[in-house]
N, C-alpha and C positions, 0 to 999 in steps of 0.2 A: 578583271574581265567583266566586260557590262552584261550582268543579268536579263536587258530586254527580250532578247531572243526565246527566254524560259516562260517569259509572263504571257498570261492569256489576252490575246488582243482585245482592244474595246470594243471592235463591232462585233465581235462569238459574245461578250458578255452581255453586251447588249441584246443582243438577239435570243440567249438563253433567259433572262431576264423577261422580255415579254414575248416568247411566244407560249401558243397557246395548250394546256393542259391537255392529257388525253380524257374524254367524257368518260364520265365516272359507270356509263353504262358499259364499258366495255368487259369489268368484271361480271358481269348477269351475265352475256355473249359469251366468256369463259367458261361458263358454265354448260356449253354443251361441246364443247371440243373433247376429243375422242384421249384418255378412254375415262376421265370421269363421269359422264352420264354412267358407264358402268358400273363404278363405285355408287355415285346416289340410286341406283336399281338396289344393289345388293344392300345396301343400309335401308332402304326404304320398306325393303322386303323380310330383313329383323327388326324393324321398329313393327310390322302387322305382325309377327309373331310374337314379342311381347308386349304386343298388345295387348294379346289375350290375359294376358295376368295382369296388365298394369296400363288400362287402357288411354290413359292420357299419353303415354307413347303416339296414340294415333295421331296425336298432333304433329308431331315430330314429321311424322312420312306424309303429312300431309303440307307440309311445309317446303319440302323435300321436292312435292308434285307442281307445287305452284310457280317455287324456282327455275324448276328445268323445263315449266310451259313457256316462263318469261323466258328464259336464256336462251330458248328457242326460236323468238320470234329477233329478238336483237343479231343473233347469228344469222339468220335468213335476210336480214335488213343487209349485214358486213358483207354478204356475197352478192349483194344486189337484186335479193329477190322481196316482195312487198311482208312478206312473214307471216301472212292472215292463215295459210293451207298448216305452217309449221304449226303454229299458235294454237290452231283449233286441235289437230291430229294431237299433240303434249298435252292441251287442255283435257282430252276427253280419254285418251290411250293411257297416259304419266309416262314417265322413264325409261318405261321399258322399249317403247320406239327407236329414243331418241340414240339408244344404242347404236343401232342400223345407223338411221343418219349421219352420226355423227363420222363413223369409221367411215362411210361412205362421202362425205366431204372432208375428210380431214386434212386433204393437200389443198382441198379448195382456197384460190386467194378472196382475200377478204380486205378490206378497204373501209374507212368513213365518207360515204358519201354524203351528198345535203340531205338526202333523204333518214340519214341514221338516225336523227334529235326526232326526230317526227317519227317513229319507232316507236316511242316509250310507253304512249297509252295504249296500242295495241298489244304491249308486252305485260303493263300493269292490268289491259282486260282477261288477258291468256291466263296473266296468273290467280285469279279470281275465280274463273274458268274451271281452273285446275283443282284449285282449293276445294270448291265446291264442289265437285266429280269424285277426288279422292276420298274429302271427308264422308259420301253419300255411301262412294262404295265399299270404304272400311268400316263404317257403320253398321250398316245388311252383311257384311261379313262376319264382324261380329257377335250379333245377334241371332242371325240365321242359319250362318253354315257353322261356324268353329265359335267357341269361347269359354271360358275356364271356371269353373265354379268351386270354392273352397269346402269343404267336407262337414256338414253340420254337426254331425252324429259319428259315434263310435261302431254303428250298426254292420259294420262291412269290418271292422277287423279281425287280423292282419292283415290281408290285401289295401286296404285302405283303411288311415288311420285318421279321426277328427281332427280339422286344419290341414288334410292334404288339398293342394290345388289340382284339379282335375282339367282335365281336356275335354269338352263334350262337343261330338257333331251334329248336327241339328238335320242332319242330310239324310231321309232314307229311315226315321224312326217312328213314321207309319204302320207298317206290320209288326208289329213286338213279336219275338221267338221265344220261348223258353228257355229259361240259361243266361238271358240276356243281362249285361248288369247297364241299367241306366239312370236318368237323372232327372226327378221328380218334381215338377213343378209346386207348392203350397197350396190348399184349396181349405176353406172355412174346418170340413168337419175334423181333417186331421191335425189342423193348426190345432185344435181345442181340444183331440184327444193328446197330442203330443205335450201341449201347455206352453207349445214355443212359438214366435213367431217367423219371418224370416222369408225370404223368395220362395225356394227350394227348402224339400224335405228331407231333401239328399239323393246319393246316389242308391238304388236298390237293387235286387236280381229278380229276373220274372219266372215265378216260379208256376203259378197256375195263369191257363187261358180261362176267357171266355166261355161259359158254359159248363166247365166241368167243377167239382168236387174236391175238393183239399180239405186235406186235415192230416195232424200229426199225431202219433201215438206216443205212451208215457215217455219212451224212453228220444222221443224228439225226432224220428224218422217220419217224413212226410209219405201220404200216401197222394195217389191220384184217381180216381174213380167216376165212372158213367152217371150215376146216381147215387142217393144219398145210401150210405150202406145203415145197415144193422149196428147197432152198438153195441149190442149185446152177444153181439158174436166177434170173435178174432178178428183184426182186417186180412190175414193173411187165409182165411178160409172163403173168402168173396174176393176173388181170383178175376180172371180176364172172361171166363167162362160163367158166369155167376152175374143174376140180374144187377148188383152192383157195379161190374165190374172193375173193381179197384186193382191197382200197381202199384206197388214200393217204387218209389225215388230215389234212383242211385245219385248222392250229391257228396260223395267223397270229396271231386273233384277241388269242390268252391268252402262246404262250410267247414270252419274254425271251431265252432264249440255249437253244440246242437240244446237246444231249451226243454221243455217239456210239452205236453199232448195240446192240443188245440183244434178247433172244428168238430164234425164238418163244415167246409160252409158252401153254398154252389155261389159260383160266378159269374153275375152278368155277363150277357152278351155283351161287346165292347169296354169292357173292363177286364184288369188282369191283376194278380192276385200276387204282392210284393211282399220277397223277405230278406233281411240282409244277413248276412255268411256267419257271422257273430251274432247266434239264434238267445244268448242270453241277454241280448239287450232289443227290446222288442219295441225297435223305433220304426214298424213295418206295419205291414197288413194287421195282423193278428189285433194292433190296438183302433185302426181305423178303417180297415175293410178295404174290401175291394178297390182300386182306382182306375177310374174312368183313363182308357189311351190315350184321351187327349193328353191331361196333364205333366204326360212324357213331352221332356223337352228334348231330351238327346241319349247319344248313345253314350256314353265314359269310354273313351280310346287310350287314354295315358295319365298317367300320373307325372305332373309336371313342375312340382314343386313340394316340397324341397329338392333341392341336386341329388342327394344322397339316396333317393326316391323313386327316383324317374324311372318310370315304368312302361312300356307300353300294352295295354291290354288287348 
């Protein structure tokens, strides 16, 4: 029986032979049909959370933003439309747009017009665009709102142990409270009382405000007081009533092990008066004094490292 009938004719082979490839940009255009833009949102959005611990991630999502500005404007091209309004809204928004859109064209037909090839630097300027937009605003991210700072000091344990990865937000730590536990920025005099160097002095608790009176008695109970009291009297006899008017500090809550007597000392205005929970190790006020609010960087909200850790405060 003659096999011709089975064999591929010569003009299909022909024709498979040279006709022409599909443009290699149609994989970027890929990149925003519906529902992957939502998958590159949500990866885009755990690479800026660990960020925070391991910030070269940021490159990652910002990699992430540049892609789906480009694949943006090449898909706007395949639907017949110029891609400039796509290109810029991915470039300046990222991904998280491109959601909507995409679900919102996802039956749309799409086509290579002549106009596709001539597409490409509008999609190479989108993703440059993007680049630069993401990297700017994961940066001010995390510097200024959220970012993680490792534990210098043992001065906070248990609650916090040296080499924990902290969470600090940097949002809203203008008014310091009392109770507060937060995260110290480094300044000359306490470098050189501590002997160490280092960004941050760690995380601390704010124990005294501005203006008033701290000191602790032998057995390590912090008092608080209007003015500088008597020392040769009790503190517990210079009451609330009493030109000193000193108060016991109920700090059950926070501290771990309590140190011994220290102060008085009064507090700058604009200054606040830091100790940490673990009072036998005096990587606090007690050895550098008072510090200036400014050099509060953030609030400590969680402990985020190790796993076995994770806390939120």
């Amino acid at each position: 029986m003659s096999t011709r009938s089975n064999r591929t004719p010569d003009a299909v082979r022909l024709y498979r032979a040279h006709r022409k490839r599909p443009p290699r940009t149609l994989r970027l255009a890929g990149l925003h049909r519906w529902p992957r833009p939502l998958a590159f949102t949500m990866t885009a959005a755990l690479l800026m959370i660990f960020a925070t611990i391991y910030r070269p991630l940021l490159y990652g999502a910002v990699a992430i933003w540049a892609a789906v500005a480009a694949g943006a404007v090449i898909d706007a091209r395949l639907r017949g439309r110029h891609g400039l309004v796509a290109g810029i809204c991915a470039a300046v928004l990222g991904p998280l747009p491109q959601v909507v859109t995409s679900l919102a064209f996802r039956r749309s037909v799409r086509k290579v017009g002549t106009g596709f090839e001539r597409g490409l630097p509008l999609a190479i300027l989108a993703a440059i665009g993007g680049g630069v937009a993401a990297y700017t605003a994961g940066s001010y991210a995390l510097d200024r709102l959220a970012f993680t700072v490792a534990q210098p000091s043992p001065a906070m344990a248990g609650k916090i142990r040296k080499g924990d990865r902290l969470l600090i937000s940097a949002v809203g730590h203008d008014k310091p409270f009392r109770g507060e536990m937060v995260m110290v920025e480094s300044f000359p005099r306490a470098a050189q009382a501590l002997g160490r160097g280092g960004r941050y002095l760690g995380a601390l608790r704010i124990v005294g405000l501005g203006g008033e009176v701290i000191g602790a008695q032998d057995d390590g109970s912090v008092y608080l007081c209007r003015s500088v009291p008597d020392i040769l009297r009790p503190i517990d006899e210079q009451g609330p009533k009493t030109a000193s008017g000193c108060l016991p500090l109920d700090e059950t809550a926070y501290v771990s092990s309590r140190g011994g007597a220290f102060g008085p000392f009064r507090i700058p205005q604009g200054e606040v008066f830091l100790l940490g929970d673990n009072r036998a190790v005096p990587d606090d006020s007690r050895v550098f004094g008072a510090v200036p609010v400014t050099r509060i960087v953030g609030r400590v909200v969680a402990t985020v490292w190790p796993p076995a850790r994770v806390t939120v405060r």
